[in-house]
N, C-alpha and C positions, 0 to 999 in steps of 0.2 A: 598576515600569517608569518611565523617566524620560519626560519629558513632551517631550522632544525625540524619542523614539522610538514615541510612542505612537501607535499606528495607530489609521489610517479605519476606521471598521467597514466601507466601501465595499470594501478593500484585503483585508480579512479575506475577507470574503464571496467574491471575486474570486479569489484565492488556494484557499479554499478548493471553491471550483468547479471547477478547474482541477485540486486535486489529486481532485476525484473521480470524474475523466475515468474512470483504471483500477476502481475498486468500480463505478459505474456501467454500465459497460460489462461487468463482470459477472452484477450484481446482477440487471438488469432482464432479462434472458432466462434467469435459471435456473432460473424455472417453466416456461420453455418447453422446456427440454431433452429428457424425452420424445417432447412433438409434435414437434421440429427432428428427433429422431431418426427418428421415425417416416417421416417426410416427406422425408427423405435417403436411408431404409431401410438403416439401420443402428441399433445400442442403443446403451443408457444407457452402460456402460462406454468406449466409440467418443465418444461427445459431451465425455465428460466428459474427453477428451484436447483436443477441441478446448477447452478450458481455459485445458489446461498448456501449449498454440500461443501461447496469447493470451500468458500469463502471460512466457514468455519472448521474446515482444516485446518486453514490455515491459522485460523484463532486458534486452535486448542494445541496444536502440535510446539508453538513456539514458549508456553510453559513448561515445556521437558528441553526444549534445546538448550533455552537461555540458561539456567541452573547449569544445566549440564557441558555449556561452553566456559562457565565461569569453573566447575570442578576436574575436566579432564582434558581443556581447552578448545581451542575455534576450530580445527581442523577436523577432526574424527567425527562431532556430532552434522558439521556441514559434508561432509562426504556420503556419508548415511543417508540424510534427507535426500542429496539427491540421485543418490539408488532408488530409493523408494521413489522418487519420481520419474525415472527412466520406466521401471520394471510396470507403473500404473499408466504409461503413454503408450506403451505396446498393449496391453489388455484391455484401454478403453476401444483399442481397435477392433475387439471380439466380440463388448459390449451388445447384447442382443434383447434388451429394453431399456426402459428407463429407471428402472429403479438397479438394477448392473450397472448402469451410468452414474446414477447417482452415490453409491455404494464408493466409485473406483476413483470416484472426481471427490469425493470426501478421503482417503487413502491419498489421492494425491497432494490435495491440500499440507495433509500430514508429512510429505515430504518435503515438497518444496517450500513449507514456509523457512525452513532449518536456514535456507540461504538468506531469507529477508533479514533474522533475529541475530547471524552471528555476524551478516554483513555491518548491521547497526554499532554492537558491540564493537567490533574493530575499529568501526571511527573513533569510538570512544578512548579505545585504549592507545592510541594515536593525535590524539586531539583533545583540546580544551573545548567548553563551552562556544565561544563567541567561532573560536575555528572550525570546530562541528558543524555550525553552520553552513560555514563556510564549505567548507566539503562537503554536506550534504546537498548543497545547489547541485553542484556537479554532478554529482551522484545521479540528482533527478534528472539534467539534460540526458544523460545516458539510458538513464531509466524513463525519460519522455518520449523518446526513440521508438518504443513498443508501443503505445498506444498509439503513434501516428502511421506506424510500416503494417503493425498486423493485422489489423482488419481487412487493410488493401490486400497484405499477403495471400490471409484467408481468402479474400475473393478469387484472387487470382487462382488459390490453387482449387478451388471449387472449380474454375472457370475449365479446371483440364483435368481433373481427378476426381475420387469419388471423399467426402468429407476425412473419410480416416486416414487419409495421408496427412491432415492436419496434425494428428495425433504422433504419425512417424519423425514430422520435423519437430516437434516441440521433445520426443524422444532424443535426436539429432542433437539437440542444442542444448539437453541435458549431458550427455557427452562430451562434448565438446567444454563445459565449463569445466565440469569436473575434473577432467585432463588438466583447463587450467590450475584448478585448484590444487589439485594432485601435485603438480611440477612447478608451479609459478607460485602459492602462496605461502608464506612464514607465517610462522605461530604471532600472535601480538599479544598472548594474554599475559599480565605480568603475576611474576611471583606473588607480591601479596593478595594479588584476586583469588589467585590458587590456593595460597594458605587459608585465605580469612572464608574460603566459600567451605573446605573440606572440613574446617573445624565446627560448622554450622550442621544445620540439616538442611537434606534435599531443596528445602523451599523458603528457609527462613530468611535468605534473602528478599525473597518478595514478599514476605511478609512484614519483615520492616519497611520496604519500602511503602508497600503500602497503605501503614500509617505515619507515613506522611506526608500531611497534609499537601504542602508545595506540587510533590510529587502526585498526588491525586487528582491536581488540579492540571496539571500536564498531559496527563495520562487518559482521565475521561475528556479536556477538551478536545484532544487531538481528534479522540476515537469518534467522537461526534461530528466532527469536521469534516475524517474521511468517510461517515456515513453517507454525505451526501454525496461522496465522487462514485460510492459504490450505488445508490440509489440510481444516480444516471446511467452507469454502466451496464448494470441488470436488467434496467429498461429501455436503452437504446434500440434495439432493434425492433422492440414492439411500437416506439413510439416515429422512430423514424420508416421502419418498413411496413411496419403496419396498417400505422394512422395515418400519416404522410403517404403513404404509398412511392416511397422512392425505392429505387435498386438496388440490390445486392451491393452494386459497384460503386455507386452514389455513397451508400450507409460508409465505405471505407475510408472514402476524402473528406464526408463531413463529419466521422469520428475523428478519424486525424486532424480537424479542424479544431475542435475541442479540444483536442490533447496537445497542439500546437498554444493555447491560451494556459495549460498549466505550464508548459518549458519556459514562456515569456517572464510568465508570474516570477518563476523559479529565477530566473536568471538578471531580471530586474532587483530582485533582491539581494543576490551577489554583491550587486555594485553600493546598496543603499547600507549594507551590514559593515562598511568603510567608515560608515557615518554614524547610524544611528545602532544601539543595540536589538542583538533578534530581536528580546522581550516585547520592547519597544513596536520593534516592526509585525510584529505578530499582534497585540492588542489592537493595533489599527485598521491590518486587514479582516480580523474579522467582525467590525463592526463595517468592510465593507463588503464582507459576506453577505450579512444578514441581509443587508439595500440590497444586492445582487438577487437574494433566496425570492424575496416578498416580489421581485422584478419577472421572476422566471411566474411566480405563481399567479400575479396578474395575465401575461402572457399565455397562460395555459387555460384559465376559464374566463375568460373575453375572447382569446380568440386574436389578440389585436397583433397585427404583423403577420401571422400565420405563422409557416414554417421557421421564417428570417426571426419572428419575434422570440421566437422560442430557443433558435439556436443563437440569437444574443443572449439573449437571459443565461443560456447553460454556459457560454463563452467565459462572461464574467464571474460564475460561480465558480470555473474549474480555475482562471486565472489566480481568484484570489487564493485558491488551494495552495497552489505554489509557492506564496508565499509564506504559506504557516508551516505544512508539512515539515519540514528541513528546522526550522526556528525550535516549531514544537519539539521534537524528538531531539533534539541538540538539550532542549532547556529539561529535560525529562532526564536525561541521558546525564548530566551536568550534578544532579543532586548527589547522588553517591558513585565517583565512577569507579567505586572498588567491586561492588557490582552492574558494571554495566550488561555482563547479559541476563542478569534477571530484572534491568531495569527494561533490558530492548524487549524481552521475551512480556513484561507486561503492557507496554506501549502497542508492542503488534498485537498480543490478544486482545484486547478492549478495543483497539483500532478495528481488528478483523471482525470482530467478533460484533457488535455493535455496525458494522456495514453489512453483517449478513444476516442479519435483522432485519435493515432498511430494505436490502433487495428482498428479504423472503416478504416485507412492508407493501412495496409496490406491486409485487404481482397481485397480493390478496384483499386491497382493496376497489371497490367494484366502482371503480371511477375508468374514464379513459388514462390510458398511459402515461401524455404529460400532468395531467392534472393528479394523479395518484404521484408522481415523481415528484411534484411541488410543493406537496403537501408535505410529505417525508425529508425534502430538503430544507423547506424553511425551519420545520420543527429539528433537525437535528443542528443547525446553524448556530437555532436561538441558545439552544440548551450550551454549543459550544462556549459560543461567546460569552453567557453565563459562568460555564464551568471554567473559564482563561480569567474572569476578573480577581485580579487581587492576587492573582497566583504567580504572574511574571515578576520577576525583582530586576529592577535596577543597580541592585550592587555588582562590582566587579566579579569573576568568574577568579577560577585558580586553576593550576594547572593538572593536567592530566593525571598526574599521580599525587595531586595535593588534595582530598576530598574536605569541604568543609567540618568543621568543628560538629556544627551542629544537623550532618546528612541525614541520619538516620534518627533526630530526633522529632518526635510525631508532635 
């Protein structure tokens, strides 16, 4: 990375708190699912839709940000979102069924994805191709954080409180960013994003984008890929407290176990992006996805290792995540970076949108837990790996404000 582009650790950190609004907001109340359901009087199956509410907030909201950070820039539309997330963490506390849950966790989706969409964007406008990667590793160790602390957290704070003070601290730490944001972040978006998005309509940025081709193929592999980390996620607790019959307390360290094999993936990558190009590293892990996908799904209807066999299988699934996630969204992000937030704001919808699928997938097929998770991981692997061939280039990258010749031709 060149030394004109070399970020703050402060900017890293900042960034990647920001993108871990959506894992967080998962993470820390999925030991609570049960109790929430209990307390709503409704089940596990019923909660674990309020999920897939959440999850396609988070799809649909980042189609208004992204346009809208490229037209009036990254600071205003990301302040907004996360009011609207503050303002839905106090009210999920009132919540007094499940479908008021579901209703308020859909609204917050709508806020907080604002931070995932213009967090992206900013690498972009800061960063080249092969660099984006590279800062996206980062990004993820910080954003790997949450899924290994909040589960445990959640336990912990069940362990001495009643579920809705989950809902107070995730309140808390919407605060607390946005102060950052407020005071600690610069605008990054450059003059010709501004010019060239205002002289357009509202959306016509993604709509060039999305014909083209390269960039379709960026955009639906990723989305497929993170289907499967949202598959495990929505089903964790049915499959580990459930099926397994393990703990509250247990379900936190052997989430964080999991989420400990994507920070590896992620960071293993770092060092290999020295060497070989993302493209490169991206077409290889997920051909060994798919071996990972077909590994969990044997594991799950034989039976064979039991618990141990099942949380290897997921191990290697979420590891290889690691290594695409960051590659993908860099390589997506790269085709035209004059609009990069209508390119983040289509990578996270299809991403989000397309996992909240998978989760709404897993509840409603009438299989056990892992075996219903299996199913829906191998199948979106395959479909990714699919949609990645032929799409990664080997040619050189350009720099941040050089967009290719030919970005926006379809």
């Amino acid at each position: 990375m060149n030394e004109r582009a070399r970020p703050a650790a402060a900017l890293i950190i900042l960034l990647g708190g920001l993108t871990a609004f959506g894992p967080l907001s998962i993470d820390l109340y999925l030991p609570a699912l049960p109790v929430i359901g209990e307390s709503l009087g409704t089940d596990a199956a019923s909660m674990q839709r309020t999920l897939a509410s959440f999850i396609a907030g988070l799809a649909i909201g980042q189609l208004v940000y992204g346009p809208l950070s490229d037209r009036i820039g990254r600071r205003p539309p990301l302040l907004i979102g996360i009011a609207i997330f503050i303002v839905t963490c106090v009210l999920c506390v009132y919540a007094e069924s499940n479908a008021q849950m579901t209703a308020l966790r859909f609204v917050q989706g709508l806020g907080s994805c604002a931070a995932l969409v213009v967090a992206r964007a900013i690498v972009r406008d800061r960063f080249n191709h092969q660099d984006s990667a590279r800062v996206f590793t980062w990004i993820v160790l910080v954003m790997g954080i949450a899924p290994i602390f909040a589960p445990l957290l959640g336990s912990l704070i069940l362990s001495v409180a009643e579920w809705t003070a989950i809902f107070w601290v995730l309140a808390l730490y919407g605060v607390l960013l946005g102060a950052a944001v407020l005071f600690g972040l610069s605008e990054s978006r450059s003059a010709e994003t501004a010019e060239l998005a205002r002289s357009a309509r509202f959306f016509g940025g993604m709509s060039s984008l999305i014909r083209n081709r390269r960039f379709r193929g960026y955009m639906f592999g990723q989305a497929f890929n993170m289907a499967s980390l949202f598959a495990y996620v929505s089903s964790a607790p049915a499959i580990l407290i459930v099926q397994y019959g393990v703990s509250e307390f247990a379900f936190g360290w052997l989430f964080a176990l999991n989420a400990a094999g994507l920070i590896a993936g992620s960071q293993v990558n770092r060092y290999l992006l020295d060497h070989y190009s993302a493209d490169a590293i991206m077409r290889t892990a997920n051909q060994l996805a798919v071996a990972a996908g077909f590994l969990l799904l044997g594991a799950a209807f034989t039976g064979f290792g039991g618990l141990f066999g099942i949380m290897t299988a997921l191990f290697l699934v979420l590891a290889t995540y690691g290594f695409i996630a960051g590659n993908a969204n860099a390589g997506g992000l790269s085709v035209d970076p004059r609009r990069a937030g209508a390119a983040s704001a289509l990578l996270g919808a299809a991403g989000f949108g397309v996992g909240a699928a998978s989760a709404a997938a897993t509840s409603f097929l009438p299989l056990e837990a892992a075996q219903s998770t299996a199913i829906v991981c191998v199948i979106s692997l395959i479909l990714s790996w699919w949609l990645f061939r032929g799409t990664a280039t080997r040619s050189a990258d350009v720099s941040p404000r050089e967009p290719r010749e030919d970005a926006s031709r379809p």
